[in-house]
Backbone as ProteinMPNN parsed JSONL, in Angstrom:
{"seq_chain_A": "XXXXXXXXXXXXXXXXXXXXXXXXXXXXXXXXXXXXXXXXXXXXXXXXXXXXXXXXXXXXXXXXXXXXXXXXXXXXXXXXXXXXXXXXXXXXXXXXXXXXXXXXXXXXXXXXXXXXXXXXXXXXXXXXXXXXXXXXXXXXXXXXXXXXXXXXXXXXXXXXXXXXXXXXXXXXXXXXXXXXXXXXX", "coords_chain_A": {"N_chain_A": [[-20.091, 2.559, 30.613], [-17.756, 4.258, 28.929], [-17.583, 4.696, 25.335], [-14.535, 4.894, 23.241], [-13.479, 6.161, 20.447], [-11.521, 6.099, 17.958], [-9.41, 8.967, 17.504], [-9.913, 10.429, 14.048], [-7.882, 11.66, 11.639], [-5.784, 12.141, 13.146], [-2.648, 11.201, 13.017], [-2.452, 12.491, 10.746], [-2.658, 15.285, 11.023], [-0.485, 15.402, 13.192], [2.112, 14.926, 11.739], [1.893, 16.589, 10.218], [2.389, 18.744, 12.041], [4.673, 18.068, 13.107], [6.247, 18.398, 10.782], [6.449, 20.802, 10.464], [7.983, 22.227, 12.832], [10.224, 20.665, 12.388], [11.091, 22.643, 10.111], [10.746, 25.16, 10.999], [12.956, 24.88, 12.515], [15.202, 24.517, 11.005], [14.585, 26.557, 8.963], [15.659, 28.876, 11.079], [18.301, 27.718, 11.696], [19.485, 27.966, 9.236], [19.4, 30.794, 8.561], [21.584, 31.889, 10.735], [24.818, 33.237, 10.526], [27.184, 32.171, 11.214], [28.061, 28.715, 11.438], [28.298, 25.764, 14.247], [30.146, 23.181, 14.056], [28.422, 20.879, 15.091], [26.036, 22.48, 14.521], [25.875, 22.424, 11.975], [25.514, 19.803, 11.354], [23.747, 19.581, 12.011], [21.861, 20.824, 10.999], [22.32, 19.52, 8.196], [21.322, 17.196, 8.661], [18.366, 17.729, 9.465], [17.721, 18.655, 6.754], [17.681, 16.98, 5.475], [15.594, 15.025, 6.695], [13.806, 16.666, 6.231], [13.44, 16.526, 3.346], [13.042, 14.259, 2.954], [10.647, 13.675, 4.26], [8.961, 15.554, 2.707], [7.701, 14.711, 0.085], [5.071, 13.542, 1.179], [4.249, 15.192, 3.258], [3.34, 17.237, 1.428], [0.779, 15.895, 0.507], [-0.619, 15.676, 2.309], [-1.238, 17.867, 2.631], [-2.668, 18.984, 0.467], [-4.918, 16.787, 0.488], [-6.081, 18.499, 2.643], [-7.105, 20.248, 1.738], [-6.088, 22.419, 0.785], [-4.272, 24.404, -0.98], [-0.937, 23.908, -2.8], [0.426, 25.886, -3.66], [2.161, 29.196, -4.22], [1.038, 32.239, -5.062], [2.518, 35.446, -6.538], [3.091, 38.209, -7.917], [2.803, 37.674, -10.789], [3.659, 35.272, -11.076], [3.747, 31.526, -10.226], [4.105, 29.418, -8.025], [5.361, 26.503, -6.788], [5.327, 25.631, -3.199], [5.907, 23.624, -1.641], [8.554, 21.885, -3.471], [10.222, 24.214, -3.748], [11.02, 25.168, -1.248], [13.368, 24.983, 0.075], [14.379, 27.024, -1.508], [13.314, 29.599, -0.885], [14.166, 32.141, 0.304], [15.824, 33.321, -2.139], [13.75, 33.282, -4.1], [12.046, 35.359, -2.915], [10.125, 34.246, -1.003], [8.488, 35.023, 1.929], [9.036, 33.038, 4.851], [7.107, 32.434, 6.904], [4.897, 32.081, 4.704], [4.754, 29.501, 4.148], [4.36, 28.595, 6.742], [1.868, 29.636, 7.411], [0.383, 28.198, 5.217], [0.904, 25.326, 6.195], [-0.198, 25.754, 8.462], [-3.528, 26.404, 8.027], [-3.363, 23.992, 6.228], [-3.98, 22.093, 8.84], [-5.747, 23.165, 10.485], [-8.119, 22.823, 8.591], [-7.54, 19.87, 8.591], [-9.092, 19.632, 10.942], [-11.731, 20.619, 11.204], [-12.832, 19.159, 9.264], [-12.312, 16.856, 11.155], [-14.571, 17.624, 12.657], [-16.462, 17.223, 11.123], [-16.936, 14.19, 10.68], [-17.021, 13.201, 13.026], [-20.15, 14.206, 13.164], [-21.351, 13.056, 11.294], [-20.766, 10.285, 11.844], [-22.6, 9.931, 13.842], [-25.437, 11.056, 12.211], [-27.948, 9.266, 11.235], [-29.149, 9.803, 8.639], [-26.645, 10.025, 7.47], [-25.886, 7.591, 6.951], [-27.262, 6.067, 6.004], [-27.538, 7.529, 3.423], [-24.913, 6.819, 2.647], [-25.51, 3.401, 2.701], [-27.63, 3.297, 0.724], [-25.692, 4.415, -1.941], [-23.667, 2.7, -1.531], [-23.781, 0.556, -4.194], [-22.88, 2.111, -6.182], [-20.1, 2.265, -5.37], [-19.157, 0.134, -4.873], [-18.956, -0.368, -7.971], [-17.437, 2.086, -8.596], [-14.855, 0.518, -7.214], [-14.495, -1.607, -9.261], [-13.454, -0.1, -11.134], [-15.205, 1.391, -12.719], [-17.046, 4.502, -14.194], [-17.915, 5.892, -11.431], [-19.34, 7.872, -10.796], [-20.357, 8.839, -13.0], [-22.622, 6.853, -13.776], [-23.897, 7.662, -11.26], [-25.146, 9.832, -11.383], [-26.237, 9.539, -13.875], [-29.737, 8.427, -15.613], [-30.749, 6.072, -14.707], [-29.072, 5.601, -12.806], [-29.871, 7.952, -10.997], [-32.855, 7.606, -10.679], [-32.717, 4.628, -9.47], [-31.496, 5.673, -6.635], [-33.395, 7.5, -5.656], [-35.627, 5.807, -5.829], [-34.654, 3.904, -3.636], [-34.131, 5.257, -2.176], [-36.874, 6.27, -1.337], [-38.084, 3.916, -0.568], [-36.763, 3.33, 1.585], [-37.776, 5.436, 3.42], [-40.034, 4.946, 3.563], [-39.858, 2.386, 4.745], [-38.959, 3.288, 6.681], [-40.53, 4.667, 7.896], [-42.97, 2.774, 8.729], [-41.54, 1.4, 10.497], [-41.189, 3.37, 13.047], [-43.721, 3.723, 13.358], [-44.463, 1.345, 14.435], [-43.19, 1.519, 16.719], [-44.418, 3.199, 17.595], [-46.682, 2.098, 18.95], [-48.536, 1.311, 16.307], [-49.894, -0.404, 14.3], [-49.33, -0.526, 11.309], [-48.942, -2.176, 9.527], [-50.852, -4.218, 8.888], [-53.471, -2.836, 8.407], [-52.822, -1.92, 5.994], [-52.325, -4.705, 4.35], [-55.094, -6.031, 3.893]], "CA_chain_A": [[-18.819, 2.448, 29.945], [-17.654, 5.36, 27.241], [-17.106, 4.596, 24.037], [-14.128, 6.014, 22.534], [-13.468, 6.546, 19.268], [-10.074, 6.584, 17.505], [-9.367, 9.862, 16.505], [-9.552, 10.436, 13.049], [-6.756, 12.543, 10.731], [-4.961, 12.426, 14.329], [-1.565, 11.275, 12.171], [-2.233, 13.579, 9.406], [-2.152, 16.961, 12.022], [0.784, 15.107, 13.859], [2.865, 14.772, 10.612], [1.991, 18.421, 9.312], [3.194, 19.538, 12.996], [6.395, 17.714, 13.095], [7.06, 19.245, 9.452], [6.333, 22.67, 10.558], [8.534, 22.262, 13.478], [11.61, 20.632, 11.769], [10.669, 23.487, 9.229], [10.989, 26.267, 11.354], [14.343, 24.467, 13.335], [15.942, 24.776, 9.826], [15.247, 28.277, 8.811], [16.699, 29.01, 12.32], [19.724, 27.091, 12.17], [19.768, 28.686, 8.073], [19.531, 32.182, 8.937], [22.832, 32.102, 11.38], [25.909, 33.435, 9.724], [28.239, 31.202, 11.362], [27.789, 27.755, 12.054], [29.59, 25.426, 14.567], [30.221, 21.458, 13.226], [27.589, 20.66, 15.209], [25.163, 23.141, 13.725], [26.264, 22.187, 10.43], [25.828, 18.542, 11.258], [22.38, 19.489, 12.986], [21.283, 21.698, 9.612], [21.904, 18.683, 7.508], [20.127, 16.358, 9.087], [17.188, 19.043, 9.213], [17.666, 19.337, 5.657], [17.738, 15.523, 4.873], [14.925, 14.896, 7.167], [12.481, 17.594, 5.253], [13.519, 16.52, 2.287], [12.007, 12.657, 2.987], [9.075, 14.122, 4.914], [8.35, 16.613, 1.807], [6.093, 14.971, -0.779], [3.866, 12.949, 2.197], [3.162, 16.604, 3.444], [2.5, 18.027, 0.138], [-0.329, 14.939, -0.435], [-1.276, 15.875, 3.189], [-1.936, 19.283, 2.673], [-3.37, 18.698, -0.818], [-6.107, 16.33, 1.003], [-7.005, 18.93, 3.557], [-8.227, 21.207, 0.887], [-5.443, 23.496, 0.657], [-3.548, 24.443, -2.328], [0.529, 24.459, -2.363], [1.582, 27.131, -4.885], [2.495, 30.247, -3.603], [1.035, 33.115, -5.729], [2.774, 36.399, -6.494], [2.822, 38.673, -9.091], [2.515, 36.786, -12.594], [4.937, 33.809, -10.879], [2.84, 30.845, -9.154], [5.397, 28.496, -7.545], [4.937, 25.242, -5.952], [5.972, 26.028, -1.669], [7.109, 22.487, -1.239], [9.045, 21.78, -4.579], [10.923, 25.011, -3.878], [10.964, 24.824, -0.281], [14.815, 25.28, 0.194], [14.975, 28.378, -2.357], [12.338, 30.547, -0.43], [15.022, 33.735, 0.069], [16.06, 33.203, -3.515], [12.465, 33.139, -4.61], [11.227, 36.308, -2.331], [9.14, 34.14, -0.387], [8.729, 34.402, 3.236], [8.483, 31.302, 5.956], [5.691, 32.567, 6.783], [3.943, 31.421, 3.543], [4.903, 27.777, 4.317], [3.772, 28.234, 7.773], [0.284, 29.803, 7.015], [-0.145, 27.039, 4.685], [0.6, 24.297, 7.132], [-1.33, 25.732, 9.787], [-4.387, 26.155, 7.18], [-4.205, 22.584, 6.316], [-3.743, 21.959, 10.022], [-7.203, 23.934, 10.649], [-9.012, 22.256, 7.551], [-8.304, 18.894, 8.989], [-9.824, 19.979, 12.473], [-12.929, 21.018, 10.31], [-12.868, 17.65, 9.052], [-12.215, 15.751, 12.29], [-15.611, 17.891, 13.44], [-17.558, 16.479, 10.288], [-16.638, 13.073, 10.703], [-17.875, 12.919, 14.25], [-21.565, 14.608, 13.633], [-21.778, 11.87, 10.414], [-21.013, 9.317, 12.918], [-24.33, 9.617, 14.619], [-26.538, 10.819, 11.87], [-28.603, 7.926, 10.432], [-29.426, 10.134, 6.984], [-25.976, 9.947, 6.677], [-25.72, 6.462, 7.153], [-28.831, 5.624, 5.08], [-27.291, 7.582, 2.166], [-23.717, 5.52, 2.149], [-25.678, 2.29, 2.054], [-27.651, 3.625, -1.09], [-24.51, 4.665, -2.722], [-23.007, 1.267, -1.903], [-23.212, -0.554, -5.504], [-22.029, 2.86, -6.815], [-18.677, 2.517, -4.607], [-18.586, -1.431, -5.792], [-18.634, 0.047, -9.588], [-15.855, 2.629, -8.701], [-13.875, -0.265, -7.292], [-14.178, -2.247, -9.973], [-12.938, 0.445, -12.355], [-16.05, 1.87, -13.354], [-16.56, 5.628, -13.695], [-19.49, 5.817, -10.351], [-19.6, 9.59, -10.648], [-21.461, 8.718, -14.476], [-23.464, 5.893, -13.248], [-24.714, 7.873, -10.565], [-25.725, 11.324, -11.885], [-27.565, 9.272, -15.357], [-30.69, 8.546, -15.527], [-30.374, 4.896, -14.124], [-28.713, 6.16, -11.377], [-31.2, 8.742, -9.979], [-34.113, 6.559, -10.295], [-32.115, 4.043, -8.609], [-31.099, 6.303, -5.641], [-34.658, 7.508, -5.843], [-36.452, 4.855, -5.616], [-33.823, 3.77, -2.653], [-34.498, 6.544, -0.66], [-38.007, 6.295, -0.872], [-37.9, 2.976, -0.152], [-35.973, 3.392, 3.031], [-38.24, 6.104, 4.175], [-41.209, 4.531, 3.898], [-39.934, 1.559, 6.007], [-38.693, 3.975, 8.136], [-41.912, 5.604, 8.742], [-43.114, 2.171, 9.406], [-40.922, 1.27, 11.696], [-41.288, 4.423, 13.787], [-45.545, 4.099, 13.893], [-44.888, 0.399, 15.191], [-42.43, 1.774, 18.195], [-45.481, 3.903, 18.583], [-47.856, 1.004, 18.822], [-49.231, 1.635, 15.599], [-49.381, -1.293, 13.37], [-49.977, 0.086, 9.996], [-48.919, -3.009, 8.178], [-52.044, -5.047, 8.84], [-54.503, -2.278, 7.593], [-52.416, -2.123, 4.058], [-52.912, -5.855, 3.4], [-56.559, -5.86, 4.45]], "C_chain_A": [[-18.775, 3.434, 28.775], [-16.937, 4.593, 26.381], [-16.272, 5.37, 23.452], [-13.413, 5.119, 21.312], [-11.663, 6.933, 18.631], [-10.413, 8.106, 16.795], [-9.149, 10.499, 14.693], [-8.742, 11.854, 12.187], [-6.101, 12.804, 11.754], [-3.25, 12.711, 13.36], [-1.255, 12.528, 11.333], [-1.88, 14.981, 9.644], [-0.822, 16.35, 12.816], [1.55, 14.946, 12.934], [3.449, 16.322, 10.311], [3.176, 19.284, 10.717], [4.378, 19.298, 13.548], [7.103, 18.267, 12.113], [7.264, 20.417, 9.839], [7.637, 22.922, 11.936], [10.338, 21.897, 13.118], [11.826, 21.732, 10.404], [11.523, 24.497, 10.051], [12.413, 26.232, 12.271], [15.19, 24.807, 12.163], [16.466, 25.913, 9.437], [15.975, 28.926, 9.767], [18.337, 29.125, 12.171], [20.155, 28.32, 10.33], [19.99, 30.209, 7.614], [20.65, 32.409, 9.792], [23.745, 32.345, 10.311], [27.131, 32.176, 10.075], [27.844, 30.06, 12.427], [28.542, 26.529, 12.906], [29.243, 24.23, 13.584], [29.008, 20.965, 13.941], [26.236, 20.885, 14.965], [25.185, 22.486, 12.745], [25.614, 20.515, 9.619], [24.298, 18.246, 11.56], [21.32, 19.987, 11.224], [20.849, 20.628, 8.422], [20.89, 17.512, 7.421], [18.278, 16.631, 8.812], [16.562, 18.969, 8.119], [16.728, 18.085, 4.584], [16.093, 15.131, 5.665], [13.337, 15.277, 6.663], [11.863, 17.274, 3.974], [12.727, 14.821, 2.309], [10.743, 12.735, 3.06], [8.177, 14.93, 3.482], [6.882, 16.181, 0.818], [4.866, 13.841, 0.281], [3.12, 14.392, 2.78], [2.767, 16.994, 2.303], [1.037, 17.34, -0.377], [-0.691, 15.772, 0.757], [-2.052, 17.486, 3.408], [-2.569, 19.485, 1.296], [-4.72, 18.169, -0.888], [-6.964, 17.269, 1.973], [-8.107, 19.9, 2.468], [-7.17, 22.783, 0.32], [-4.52, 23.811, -0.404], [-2.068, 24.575, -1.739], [1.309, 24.977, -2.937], [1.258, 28.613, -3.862], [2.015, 31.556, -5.229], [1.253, 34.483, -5.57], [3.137, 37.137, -7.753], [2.214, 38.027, -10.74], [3.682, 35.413, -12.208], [3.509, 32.639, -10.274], [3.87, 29.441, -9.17], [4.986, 27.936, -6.168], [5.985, 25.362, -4.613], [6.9, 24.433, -1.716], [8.609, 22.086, -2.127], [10.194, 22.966, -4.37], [11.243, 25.262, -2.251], [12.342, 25.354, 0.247], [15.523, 26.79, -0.209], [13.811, 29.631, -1.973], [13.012, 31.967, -0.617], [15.217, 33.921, -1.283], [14.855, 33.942, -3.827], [11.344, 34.427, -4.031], [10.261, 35.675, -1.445], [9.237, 34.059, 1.044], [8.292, 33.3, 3.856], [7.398, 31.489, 6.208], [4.621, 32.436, 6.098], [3.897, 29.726, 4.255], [4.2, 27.666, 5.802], [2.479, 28.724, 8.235], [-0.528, 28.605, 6.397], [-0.282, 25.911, 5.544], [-0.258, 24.373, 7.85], [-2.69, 26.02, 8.89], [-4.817, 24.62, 7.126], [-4.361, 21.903, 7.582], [-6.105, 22.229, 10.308], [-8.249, 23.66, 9.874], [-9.128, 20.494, 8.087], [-9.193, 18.989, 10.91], [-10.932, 20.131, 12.234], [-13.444, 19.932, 9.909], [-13.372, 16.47, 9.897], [-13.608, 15.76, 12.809], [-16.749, 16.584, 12.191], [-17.625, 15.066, 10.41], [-17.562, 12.51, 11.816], [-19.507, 13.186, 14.45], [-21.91, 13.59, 12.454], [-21.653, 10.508, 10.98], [-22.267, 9.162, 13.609], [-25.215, 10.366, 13.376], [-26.854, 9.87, 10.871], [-28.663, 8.558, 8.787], [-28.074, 10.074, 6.273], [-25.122, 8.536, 6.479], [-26.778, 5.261, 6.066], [-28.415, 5.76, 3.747], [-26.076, 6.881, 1.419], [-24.636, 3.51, 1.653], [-26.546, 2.42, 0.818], [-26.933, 3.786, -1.735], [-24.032, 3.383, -3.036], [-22.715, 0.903, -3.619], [-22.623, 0.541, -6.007], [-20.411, 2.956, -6.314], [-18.149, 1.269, -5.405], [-18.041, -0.619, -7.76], [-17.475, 0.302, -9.501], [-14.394, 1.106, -8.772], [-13.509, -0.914, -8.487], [-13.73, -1.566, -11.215], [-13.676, 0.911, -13.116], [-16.217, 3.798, -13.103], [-18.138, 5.803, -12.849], [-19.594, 6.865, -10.797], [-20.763, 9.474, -11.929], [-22.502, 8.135, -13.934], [-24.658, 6.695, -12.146], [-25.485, 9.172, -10.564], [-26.129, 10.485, -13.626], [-28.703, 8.942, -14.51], [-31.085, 7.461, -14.634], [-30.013, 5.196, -12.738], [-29.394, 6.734, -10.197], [-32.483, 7.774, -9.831], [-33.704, 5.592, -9.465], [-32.38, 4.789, -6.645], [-32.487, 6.851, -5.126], [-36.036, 6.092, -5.324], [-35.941, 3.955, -4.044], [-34.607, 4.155, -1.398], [-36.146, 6.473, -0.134], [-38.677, 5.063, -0.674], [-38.013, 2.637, 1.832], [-36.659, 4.338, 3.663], [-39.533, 5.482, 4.296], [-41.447, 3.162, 5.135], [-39.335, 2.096, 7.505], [-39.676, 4.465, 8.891], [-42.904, 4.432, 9.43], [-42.831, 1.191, 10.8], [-40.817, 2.192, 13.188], [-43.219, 4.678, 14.244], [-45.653, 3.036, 14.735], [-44.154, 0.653, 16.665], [-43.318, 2.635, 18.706], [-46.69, 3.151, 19.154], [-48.953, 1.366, 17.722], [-49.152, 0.664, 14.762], [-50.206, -0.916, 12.001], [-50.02, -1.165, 9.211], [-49.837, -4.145, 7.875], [-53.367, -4.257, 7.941], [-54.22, -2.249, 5.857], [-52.646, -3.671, 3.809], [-53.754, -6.064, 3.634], [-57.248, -5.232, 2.664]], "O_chain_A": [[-19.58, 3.438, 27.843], [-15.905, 3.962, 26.609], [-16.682, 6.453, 23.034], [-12.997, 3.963, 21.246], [-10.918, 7.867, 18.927], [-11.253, 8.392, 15.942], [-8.067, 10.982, 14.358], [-9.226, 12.983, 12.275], [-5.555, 13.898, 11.612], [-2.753, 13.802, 13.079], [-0.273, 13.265, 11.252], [-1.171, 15.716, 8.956], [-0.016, 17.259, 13.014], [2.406, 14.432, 13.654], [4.523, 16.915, 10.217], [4.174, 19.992, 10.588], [5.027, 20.042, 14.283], [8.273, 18.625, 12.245], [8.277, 21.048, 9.539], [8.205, 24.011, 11.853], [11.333, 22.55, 13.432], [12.821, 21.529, 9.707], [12.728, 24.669, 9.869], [12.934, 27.265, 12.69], [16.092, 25.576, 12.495], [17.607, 26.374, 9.386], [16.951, 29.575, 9.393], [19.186, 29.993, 12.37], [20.961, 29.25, 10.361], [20.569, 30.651, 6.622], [20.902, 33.601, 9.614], [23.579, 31.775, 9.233], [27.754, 31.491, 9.264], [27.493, 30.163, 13.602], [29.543, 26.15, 12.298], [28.422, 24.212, 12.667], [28.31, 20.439, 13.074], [25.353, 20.032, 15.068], [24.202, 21.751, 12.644], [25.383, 20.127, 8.474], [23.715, 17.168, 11.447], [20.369, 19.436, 10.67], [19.771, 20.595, 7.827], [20.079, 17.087, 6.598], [17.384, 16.005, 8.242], [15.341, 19.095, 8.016], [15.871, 18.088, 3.7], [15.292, 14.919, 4.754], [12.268, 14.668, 6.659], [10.735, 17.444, 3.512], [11.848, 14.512, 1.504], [9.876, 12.205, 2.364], [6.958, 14.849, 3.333], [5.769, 16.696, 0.701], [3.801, 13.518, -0.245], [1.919, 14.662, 2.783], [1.544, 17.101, 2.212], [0.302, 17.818, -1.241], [-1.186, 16.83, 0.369], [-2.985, 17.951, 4.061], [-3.091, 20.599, 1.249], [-5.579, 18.542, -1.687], [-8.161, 17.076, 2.185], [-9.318, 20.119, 2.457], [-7.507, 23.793, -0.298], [-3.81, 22.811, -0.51], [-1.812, 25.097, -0.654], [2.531, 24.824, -2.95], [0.358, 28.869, -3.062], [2.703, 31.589, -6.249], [0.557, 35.063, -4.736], [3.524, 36.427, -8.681], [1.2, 38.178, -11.42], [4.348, 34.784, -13.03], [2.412, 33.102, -9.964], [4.225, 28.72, -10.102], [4.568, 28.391, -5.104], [7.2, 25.24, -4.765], [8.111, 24.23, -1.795], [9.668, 21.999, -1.504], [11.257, 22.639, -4.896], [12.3, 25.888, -2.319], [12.234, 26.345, 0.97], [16.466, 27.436, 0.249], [13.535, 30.497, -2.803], [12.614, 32.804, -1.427], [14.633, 34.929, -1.68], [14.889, 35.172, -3.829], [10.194, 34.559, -4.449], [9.428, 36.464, -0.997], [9.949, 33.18, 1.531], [7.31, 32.652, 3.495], [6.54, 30.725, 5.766], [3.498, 32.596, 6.578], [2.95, 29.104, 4.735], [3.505, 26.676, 6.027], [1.99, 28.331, 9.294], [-1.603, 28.135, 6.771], [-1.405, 25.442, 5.727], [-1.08, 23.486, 8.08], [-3.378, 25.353, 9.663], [-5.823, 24.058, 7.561], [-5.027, 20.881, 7.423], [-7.152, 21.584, 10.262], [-9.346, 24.101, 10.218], [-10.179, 19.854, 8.086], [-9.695, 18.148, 11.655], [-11.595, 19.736, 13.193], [-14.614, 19.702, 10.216], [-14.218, 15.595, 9.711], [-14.131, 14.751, 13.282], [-17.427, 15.586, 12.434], [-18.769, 14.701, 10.139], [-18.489, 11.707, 11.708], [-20.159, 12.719, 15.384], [-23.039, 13.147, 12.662], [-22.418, 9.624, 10.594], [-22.783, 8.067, 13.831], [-26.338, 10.126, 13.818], [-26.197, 9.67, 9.849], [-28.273, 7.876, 7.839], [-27.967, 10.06, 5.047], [-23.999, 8.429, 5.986], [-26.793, 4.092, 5.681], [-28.581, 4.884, 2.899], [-26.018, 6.494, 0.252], [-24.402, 2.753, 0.71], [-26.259, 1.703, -0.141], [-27.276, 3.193, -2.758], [-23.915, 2.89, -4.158], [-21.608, 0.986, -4.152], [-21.538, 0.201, -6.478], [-19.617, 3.695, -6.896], [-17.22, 1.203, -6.209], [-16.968, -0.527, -8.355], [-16.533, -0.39, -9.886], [-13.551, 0.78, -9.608], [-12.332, -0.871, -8.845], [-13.599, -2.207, -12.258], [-13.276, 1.046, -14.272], [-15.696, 4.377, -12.15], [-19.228, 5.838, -13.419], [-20.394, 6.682, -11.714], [-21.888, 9.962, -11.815], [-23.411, 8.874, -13.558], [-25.87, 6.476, -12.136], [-26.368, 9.436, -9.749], [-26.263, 11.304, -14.535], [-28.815, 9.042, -13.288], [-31.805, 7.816, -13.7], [-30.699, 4.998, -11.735], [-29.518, 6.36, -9.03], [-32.895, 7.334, -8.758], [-34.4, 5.583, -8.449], [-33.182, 4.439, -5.779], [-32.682, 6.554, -3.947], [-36.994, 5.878, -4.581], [-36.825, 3.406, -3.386], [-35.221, 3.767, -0.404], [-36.565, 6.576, 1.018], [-39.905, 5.113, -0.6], [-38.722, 2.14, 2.707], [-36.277, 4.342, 4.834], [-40.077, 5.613, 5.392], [-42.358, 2.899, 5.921], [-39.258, 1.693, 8.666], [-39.746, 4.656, 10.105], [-43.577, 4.733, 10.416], [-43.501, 0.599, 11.646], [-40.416, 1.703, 14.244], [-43.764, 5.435, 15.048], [-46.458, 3.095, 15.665], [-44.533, 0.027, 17.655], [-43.302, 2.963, 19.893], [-47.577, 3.726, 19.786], [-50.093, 1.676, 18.065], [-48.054, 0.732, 14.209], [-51.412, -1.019, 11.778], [-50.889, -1.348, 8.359], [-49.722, -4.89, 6.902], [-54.063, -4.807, 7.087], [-54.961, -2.442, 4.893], [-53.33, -3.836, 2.799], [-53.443, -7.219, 3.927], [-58.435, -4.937, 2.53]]}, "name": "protein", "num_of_chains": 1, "seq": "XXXXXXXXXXXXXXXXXXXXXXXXXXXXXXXXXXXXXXXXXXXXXXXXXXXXXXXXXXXXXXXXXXXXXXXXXXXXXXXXXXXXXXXXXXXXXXXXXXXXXXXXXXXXXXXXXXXXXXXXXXXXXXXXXXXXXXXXXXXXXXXXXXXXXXXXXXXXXXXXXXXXXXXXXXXXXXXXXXXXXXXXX"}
């Protein structure tokens, strides 16, 4: 029987690529000189539609890793925020749709890491050491301090070498090696 696996940041690339698509239906319809009532009626919608969708993409492309200012000369202007005033502003679509497909391509990068930390144990070993540092965060503590002082490392330290040493015993007795009789002897 296979095991499958929900895809993870599936939503987050299906979001970006519905934006980029009612994106690029827009400038379309916005670039015609003359529009019928149904254009007009199609444009707004478009417009209204983008404009809901806008700051959920801007977090979403903010999480992949990707920045959303547009830099050019001595200006640096936020793509989504201005989004509407691109011709105005000198900027081409093609900024907005580099960027999308960027954060597009950062969570795919992502999706890979996710899946090779899924099967390795060291990185499974090092979340449950972290643990009480996650509890802290929750509770409103700053973990990031806690766990880079001095307390911390010895902690994590002492953890780790903890967990390797019963690892190494656990791995001599699947060899038929029983070490843990000669140490209390």
């Amino acid at each position: 029987m296979k095991v499958v696996f929900p895809k993870p940041y599936r939503t987050s690339i299906e979001k970006i690529l519905r934006f980029k698509k009612d994106f690029l239906e827009y400038r379309v319809l916005a670039k015609k000189n003359r529009l019928s009532n149904e254009e007009v009626l199609e444009l707004k919608k478009l417009r209204e539609k983008l404009n809901i969708s806008l700051t959920e993409i801007a977090r979403l492309v903010l999480q992949s890793g990707v920045g959303i200012r547009f830099h050019s000369d001595s200006n640096s202007i936020d793509i989504f925020t201005n989004i509407f005033n691109l011709d105005r502003l000198n900027i081409p679509s093609s900024g907005v749709i580099d960027l999308l497909d960027r954060s597009i391509g950062c969570y795919y990068v992502l999706r890979r890491n996710v899946y090779r930390r899924l099967i390795n144990p060291f990185y499974w070993i090092g979340e449950v050491i972290r643990f009480p540092f996650r509890i802290l965060s929750f509770a409103g503590f700053d973990s990031v301090r806690a766990e880079v002082s001095l307390i911390g490392k010895l902690y994590k330290f002492t953890m780790g070498l903890m967990t390797f040493i019963l690892t190494a015993i656990q791995l001599l007795r699947l060899l038929g090696i029983d070490i843990g009789n000669h140490i209390l002897k």
